[in-house]
C-alpha positions as CSV (number, residue, x, y, z in Angstrom):
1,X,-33.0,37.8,18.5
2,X,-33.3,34.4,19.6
3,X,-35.1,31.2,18.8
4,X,-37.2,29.9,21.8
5,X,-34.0,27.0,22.0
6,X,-31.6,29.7,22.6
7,X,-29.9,29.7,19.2
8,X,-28.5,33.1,18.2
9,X,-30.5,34.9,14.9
10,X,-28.4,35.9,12.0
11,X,-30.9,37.2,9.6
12,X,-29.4,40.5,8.4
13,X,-29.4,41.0,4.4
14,X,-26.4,39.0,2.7
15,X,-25.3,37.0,5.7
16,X,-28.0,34.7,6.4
17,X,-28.9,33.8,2.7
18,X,-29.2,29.7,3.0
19,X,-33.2,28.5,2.9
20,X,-32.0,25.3,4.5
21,X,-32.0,24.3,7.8
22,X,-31.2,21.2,10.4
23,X,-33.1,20.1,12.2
24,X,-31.9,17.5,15.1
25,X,-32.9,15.0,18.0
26,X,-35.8,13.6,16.1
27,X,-38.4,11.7,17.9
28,X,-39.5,8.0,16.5
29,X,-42.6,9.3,16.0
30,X,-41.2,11.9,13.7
31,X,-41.3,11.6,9.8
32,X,-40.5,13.7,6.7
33,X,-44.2,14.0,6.0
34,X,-44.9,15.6,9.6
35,X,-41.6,17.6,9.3
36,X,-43.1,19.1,6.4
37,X,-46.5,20.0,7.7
38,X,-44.9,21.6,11.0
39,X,-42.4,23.7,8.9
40,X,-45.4,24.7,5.9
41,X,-47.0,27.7,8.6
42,X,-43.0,29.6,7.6
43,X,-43.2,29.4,4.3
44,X,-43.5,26.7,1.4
45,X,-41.3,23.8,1.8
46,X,-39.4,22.5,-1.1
47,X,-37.4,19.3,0.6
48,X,-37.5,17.1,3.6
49,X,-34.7,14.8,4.1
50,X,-34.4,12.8,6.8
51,X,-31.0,10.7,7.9
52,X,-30.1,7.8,10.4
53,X,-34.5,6.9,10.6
54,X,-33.2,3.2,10.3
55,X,-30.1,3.4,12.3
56,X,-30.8,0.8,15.6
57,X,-27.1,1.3,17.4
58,X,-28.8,4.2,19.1
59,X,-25.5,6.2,19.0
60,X,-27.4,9.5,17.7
61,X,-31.2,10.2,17.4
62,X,-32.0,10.7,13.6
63,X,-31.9,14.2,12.0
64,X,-33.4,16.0,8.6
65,X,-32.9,19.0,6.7
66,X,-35.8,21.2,5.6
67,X,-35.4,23.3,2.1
68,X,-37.4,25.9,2.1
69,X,-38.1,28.0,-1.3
70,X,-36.5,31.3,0.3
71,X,-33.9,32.0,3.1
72,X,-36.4,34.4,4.8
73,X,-38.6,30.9,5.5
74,X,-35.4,29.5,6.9
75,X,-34.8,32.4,8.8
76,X,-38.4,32.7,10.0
77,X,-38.3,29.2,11.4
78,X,-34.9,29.5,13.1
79,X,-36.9,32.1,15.2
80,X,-40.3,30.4,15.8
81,X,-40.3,27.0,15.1
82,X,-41.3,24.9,18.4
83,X,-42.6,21.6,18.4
84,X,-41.1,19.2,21.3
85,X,-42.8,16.3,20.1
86,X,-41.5,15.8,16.5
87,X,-38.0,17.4,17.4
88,X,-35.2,18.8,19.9
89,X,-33.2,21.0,18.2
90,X,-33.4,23.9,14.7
91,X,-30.2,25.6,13.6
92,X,-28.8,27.5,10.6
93,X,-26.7,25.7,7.8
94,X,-24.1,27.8,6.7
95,X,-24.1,28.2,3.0
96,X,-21.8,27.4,0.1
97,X,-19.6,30.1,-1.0
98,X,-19.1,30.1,-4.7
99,X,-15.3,29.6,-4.2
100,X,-16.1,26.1,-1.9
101,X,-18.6,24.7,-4.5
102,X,-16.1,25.3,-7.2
103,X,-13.6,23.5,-5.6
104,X,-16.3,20.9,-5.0
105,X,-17.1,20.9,-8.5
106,X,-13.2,20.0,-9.4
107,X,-12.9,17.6,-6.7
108,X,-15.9,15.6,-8.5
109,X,-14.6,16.0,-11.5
110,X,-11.1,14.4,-10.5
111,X,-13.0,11.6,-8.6
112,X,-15.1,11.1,-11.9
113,X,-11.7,11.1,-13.8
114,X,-10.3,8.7,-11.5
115,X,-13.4,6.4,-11.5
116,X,-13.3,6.3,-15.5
117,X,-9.4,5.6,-15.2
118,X,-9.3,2.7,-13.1
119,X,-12.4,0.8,-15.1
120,X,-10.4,1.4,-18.3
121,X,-7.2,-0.5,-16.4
122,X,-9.6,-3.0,-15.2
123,X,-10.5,-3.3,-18.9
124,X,-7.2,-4.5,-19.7
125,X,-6.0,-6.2,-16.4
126,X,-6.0,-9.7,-15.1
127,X,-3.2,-9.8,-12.4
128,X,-3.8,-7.2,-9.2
129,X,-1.0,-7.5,-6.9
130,X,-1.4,-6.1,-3.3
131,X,2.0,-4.3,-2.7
132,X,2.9,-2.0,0.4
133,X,2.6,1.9,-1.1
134,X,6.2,2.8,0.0
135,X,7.2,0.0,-2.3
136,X,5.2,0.4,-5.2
137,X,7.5,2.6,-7.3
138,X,9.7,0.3,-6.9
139,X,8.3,-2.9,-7.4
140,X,7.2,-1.2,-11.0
141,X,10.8,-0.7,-11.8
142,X,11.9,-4.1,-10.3
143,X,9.3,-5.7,-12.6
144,X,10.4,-3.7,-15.4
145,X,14.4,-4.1,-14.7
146,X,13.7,-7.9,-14.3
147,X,12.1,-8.3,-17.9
148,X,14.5,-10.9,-19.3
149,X,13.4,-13.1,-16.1
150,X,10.4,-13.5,-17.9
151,X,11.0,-13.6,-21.7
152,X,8.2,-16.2,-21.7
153,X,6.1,-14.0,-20.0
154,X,4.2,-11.4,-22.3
155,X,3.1,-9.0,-19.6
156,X,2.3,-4.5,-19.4
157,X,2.2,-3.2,-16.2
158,X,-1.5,-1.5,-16.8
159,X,-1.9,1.2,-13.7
160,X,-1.9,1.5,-9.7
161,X,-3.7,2.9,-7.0
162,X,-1.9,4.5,-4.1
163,X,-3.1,3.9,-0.5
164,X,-6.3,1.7,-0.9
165,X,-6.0,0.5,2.7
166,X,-3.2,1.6,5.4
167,X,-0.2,2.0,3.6
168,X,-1.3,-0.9,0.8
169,X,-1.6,-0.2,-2.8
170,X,-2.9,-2.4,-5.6
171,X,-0.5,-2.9,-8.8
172,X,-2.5,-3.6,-12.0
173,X,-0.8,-5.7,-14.7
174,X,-1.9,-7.7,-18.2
175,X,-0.3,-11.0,-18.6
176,X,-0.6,-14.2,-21.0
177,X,-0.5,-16.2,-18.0
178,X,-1.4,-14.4,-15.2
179,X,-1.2,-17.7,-12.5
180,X,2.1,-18.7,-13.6
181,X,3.3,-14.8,-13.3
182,X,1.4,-14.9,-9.6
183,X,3.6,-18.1,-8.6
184,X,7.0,-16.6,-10.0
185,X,6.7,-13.6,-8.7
186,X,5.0,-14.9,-5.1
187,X,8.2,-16.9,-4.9
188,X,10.8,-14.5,-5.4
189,X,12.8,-14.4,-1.8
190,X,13.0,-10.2,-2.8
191,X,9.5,-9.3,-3.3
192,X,8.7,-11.4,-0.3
193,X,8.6,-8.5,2.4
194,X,6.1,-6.0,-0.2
195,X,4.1,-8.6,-2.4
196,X,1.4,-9.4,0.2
197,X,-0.9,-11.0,-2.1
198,X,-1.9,-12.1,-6.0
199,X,-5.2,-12.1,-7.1
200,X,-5.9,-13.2,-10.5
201,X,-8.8,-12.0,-11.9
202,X,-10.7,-11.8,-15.2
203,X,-10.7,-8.6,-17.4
204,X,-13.2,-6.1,-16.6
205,X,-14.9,-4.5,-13.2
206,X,-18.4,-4.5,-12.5
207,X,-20.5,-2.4,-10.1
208,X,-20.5,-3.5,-6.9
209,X,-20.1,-2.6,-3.4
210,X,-18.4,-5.6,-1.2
211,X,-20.0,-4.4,1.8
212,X,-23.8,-4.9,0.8
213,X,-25.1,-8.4,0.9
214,X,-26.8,-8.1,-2.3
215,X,-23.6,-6.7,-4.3
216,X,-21.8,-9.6,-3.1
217,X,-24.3,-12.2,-4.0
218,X,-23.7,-10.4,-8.0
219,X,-20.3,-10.7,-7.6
220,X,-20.4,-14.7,-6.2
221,X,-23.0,-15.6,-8.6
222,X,-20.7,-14.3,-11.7
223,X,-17.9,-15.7,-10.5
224,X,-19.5,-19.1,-10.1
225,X,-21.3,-19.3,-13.2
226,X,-17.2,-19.1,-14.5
227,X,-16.1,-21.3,-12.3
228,X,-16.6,-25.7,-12.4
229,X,-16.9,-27.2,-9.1
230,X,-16.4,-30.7,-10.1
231,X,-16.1,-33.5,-7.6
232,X,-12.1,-33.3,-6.2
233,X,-12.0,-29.4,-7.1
234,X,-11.4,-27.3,-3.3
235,X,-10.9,-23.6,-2.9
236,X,-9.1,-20.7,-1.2
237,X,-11.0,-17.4,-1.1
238,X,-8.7,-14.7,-1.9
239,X,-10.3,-11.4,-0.5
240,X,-9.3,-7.4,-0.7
241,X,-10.0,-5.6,1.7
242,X,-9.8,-8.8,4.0
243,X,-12.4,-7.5,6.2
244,X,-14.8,-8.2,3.0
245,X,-14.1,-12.0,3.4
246,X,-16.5,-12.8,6.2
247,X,-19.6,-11.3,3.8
248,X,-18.5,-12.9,0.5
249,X,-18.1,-16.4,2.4
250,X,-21.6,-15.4,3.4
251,X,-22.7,-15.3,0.3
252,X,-21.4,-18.1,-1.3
253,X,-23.3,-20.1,1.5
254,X,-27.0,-18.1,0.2
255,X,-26.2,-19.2,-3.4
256,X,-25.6,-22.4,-2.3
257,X,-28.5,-22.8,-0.7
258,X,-30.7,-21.2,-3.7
259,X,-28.8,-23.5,-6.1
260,X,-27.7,-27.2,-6.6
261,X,-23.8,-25.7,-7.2
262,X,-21.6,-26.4,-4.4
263,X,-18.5,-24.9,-3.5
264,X,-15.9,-26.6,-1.1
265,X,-13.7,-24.3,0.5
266,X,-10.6,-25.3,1.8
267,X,-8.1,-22.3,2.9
268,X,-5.4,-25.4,3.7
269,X,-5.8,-27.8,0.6
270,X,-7.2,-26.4,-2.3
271,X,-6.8,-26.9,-6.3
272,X,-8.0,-23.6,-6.9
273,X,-8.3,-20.2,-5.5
274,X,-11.1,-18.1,-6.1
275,X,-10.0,-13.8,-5.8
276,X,-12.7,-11.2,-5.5
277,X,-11.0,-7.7,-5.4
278,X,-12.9,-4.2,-4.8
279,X,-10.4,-2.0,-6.4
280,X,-12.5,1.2,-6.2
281,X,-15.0,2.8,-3.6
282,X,-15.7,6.3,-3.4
283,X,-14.8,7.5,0.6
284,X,-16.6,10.3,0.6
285,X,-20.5,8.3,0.9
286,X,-21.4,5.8,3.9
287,X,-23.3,2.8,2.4
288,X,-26.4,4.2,4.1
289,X,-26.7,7.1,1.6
290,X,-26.2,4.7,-1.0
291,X,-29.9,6.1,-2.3
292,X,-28.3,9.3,-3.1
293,X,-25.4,8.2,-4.5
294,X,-24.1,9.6,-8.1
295,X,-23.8,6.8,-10.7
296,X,-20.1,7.6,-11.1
297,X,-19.0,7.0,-7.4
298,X,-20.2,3.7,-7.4
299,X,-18.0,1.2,-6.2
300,X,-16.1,-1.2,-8.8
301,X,-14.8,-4.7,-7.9
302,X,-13.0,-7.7,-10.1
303,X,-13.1,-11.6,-9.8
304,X,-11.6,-14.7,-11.2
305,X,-10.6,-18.4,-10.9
306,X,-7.0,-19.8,-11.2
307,X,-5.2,-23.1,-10.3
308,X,-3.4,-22.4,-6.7
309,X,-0.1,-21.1,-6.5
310,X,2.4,-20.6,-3.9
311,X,2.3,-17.2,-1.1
312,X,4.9,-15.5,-0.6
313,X,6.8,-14.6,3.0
314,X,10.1,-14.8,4.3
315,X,9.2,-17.8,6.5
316,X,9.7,-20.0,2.7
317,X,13.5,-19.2,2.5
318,X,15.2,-20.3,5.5
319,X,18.6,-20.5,3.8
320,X,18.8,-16.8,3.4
321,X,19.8,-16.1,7.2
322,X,18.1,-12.3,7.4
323,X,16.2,-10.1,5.1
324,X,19.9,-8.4,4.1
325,X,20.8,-11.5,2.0
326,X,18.7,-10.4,-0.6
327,X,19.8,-6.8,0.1
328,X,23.1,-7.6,-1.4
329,X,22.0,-9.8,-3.6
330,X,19.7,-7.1,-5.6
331,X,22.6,-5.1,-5.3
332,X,25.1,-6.9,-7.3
333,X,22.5,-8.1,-10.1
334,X,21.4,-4.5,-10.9
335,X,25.1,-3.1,-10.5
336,X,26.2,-3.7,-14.1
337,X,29.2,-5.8,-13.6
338,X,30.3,-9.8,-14.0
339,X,30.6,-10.7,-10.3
340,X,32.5,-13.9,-11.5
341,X,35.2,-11.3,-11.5
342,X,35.8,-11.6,-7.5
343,X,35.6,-15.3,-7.1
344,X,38.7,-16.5,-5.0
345,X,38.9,-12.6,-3.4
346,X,38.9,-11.5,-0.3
347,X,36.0,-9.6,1.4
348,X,35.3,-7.6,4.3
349,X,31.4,-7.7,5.8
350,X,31.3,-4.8,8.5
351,X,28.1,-5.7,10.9
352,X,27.8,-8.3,9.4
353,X,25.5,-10.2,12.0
354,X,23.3,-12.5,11.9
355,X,25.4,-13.4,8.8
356,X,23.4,-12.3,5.8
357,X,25.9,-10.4,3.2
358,X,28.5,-12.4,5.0
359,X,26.7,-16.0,3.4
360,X,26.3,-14.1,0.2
361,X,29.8,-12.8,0.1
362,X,30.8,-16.9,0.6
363,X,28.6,-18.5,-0.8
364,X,26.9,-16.6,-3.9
365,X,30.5,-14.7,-4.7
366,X,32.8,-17.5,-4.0
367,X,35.4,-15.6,-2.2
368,X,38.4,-17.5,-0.9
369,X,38.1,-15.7,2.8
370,X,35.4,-13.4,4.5
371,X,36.1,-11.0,7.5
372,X,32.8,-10.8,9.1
373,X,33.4,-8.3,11.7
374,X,30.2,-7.6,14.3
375,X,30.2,-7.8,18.1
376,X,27.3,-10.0,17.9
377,X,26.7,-13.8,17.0
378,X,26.7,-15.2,13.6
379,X,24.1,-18.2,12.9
380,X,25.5,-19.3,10.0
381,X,29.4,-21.5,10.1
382,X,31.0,-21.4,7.2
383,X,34.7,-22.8,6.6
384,X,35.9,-19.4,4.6
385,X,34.6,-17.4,7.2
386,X,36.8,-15.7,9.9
387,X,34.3,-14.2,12.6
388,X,35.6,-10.8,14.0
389,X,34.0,-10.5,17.4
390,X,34.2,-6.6,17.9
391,X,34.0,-3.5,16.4
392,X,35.1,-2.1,12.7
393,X,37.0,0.2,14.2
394,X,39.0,-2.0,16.6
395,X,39.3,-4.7,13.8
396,X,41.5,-2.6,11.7
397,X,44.6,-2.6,13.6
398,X,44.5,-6.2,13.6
399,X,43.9,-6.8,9.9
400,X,46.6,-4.2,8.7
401,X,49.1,-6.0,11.4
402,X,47.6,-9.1,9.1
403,X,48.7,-7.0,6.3
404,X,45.3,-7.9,4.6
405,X,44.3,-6.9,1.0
406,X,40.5,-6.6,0.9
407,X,38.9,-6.8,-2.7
408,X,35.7,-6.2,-1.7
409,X,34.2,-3.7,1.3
410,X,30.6,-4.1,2.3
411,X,28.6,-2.6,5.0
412,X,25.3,-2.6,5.7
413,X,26.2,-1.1,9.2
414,X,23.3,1.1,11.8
415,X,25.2,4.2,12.6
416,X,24.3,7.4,14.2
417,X,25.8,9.2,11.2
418,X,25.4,8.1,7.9
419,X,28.6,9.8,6.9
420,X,30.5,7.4,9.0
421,X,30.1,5.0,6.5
422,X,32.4,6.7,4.1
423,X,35.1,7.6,6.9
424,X,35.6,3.4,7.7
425,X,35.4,3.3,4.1
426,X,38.4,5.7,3.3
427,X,40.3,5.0,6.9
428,X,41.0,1.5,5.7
429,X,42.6,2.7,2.6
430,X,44.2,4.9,4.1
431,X,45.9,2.3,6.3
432,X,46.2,0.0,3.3
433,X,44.0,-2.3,4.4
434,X,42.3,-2.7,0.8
435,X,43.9,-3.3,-2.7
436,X,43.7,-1.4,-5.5
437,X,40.7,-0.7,-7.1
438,X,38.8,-2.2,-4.4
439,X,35.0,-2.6,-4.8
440,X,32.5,-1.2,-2.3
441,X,28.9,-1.7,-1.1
442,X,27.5,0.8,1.4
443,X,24.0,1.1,3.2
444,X,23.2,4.8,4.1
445,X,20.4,4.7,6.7
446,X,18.5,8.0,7.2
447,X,17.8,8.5,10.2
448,X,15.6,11.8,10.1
449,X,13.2,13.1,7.7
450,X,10.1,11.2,6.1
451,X,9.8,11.8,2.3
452,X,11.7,10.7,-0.6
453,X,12.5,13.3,-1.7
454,X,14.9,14.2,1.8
455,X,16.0,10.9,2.0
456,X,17.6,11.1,-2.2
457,X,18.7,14.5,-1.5
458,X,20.6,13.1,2.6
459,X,22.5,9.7,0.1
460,X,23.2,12.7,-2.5
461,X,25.6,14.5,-0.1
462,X,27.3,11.6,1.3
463,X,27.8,10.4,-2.1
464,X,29.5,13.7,-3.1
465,X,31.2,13.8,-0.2
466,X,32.8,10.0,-1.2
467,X,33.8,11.4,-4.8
468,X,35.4,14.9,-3.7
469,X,37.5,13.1,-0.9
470,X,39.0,9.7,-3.1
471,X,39.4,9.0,-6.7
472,X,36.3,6.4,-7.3
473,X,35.2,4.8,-10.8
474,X,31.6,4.0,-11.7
475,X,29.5,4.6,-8.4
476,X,25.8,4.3,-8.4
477,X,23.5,5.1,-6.3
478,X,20.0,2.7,-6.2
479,X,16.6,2.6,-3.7
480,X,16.8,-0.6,-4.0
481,X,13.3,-2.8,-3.5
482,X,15.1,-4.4,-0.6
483,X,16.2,-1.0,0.6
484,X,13.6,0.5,3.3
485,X,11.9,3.8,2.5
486,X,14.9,5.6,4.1
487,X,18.1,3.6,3.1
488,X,20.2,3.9,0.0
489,X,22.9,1.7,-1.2
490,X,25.6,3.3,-2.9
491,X,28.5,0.8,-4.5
492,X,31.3,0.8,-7.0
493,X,35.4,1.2,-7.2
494,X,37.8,2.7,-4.9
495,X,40.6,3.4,-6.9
């Protein structure tokens, strides 16, 4: 059979069992009260909800579901139901299999789980830091490893959420003085590329969705009432996810106006900044269902006050030449070793342009001469530096005719293979181009695969391959936090 739209019956026993339908292409005349008295002649009607009634974009006409109290109703209505004026369109919902609705069940329980998680780490935190997801592990050990930096810094790393926005994550932490934490670690050259911003907050979240009006207003008028505007005091407004910012500054300007507090808000010179932070929101409700919405998927967000402190970015160290500087410079402070040791050596930088591990290797490591061997231009001039203008492989005849000792072999060389970084490695010990017990720092770049798991397993081999083919001493193998998702450094003694 078929309805008088041309929608195919399915009404047969143990198929058709849902006593719901939809109903679409609502008229603006329509409303859940005349739904309900159209639909009463097929039976009694339990529900009549009706969706997108106050939506003016005009990009879809409103539609409802009708409950009725059995699935013979629904089925009857399907076939008869014909009233132009109220609607355009009746079909079938397709029911909920008992295996779908317990996996439904689980899901909310896990979301409910997660909810209740992050308010107990909200409990506890004061310091969110906004940290690209592929570096998040990471920075946790970094922050961890680089304890002693901070022995006057009392801090826990509390908890995390993964992939809050496009590949950014939020990093939760407890601190005694969670400002002067913000400015150390928004000023350390190596988080500079991942930290993307600090907010500073105070302990505990409150319910709030960023993108009503009125949930901001809460949120502004707590944070004000915590806050002392005195005459001289500017602010910065500190906002995640950024595309919140436009409706908090909105609503700092309606408590304003309803108050005699006044904020001045400076994003250039400021004393203070001022961080509002939603750090949950439930993606599987629109704010337009918000009516509906379960008391445990309610959106959480944090705010606080704290004197300014500086950003980070790569733009505020111009001395470090290119982002490898710090590469190497990670390197040798978590390889456990005095580097004081190789002060006066010589070293060898293979690739070495712009100049990055070569300024390091001069500079940082004091060694009495650097070969810095790359085809293209150096922007750094340094008097220990001797500027190779070609090719590793063409620069080895001409430092074993030198009959050069190298101490210390570093590469963070782009190559096609990443085993080729082993073969320059061994070829110029072959040809007795490095002393004994010569010290090595290698970047292996994967080039193919996309998890971490490939990319551990690709530096695994090559490393194996390194120990089976020379007798080495100590080798480690680190993702550094100044490594990218697919590069591994490997380092230690050739002996």
């Amino acid at each position: 059979a078929k309805s008088k739209f041309g929608m195919s019956l399915t009404t047969t026993p143990g198929v058709f069992e849902s006593n719901k339908i939809f109903v679409g292409g609502l008229s603006n005349e329509c409303t859940s009260k005349l739904l309900k008295e159209s639909f009463t002649q097929y039976g009694s009607v339990n529900d009549v909800s009706v969706f997108g009634a106050d939506d003016n974009t005009g990009k879809r006409k409103p539609y409802a579901f009708v409950t009725f109290d059995s699935p013979q109703s629904a089925a009857d209505a399907i076939s008869w139901a014909n009233n132009e004026n109220l609607y355009k369109q009746v079909e079938r919902t397709n029911p909920i299999d008992a295996r779908k609705s317990k996996r439904t069940s689980k899901a909310r329980q896990k979301e409910e789980n997660h909810r209740l998680e992050i308010m107990q780490t909200c409990d506890k935190t004061n310091l969110i830091l906004l940290v690209q997801s592929t570096h998040l592990d990471r920075l946790k050990e970094y922050i961890q490893f680089k304890k002693s930096e901070f022995h006057d810094m009392v801090f826990q790393v509390e908890g995390s959420t993964s992939e809050v926005t496009r590949n950014m994550s939020l990093l939760f932490l407890s601190v005694c003085n969670p400002a002067e934490m913000a400015r150390r670690l928004s000023q350390n050259p190596i988080l500079s590329r991942a930290l993307r911003k600090a907010y500073v907050v105070a302990k505990g979240a409150m319910e709030a969705d960023l993108r009503d009006s009125a949930d901001c207003e809460k949120v502004v008028k707590d944070l004000l009432q915590r806050t002392s505007t005195d005459q001289g005091a500017s602010f910065r407004l500190h906002a995640f996810p950024p595309s919140r910012q436009s409706q908090i500054l909105s609503a700092i300007e309606t408590i304003e106006e309803s108050s005699d507090q006044s904020v001045v808000l400076d994003p250039r010179h400021f004393t203070d900044i001022l961080s509002i932070v939603q750090v949950y929101s439930y993606k599987g409700r629109r704010i337009d269902e918000r009516k509906d919405e379960r008391k445990d998927e309610f959106p959480l967000a944090m705010s606080g006050v704290s004197p300014s402190f500086a950003t980070g970015g790569t733009d505020n160290f111009p001395d470090a030449v290119s982002r490898a500087y710090y590469k190497l410079k990670e390197a040798m402070g978590k390889y456990p070793i005095d580097s004081s040791i190789f002060n006066g050596s010589i070293a060898l930088d293979c690739g070495s342009a712009p100049g990055g591990w070569t300024k390091f290797l001069a500079d940082d490591m004091q060694c009495s001469l650097v070969y810095s061997v790359d085809p293209g231009e150096l922007l750094i001039d340094i008097d220990n530096v001797r500027h190779m203008k070609m090719k590793i492989q063409d620069a080895m005849p001409l430092l074993k005719h030198k009959q050069s000792k190298i101490k210390i072999w570093v590469s963070d060389m782009c190559l096609h293979e990443m085993q080729a970084q082993v073969d320059f490695l061994l070829l110029a010990k072959e040809e007795g181009i490095l002393e004994e017990n010569s010290f090595f720092v290698l970047t292996l770049k994967c080039n193919t695969g996309h998890s971490k798991t490939f990319f551990d397993s690709q530096a695994e081999e090559i490393l194996e391959n390194l120990t089976s083919r020379a007798e080495t001493g100590e080798v480690a193998m680190y993702h550094l936090f100044s490594n990218r998702s697919g590069e591994r450094t490997i380092m230690g003694f050739l002996l």
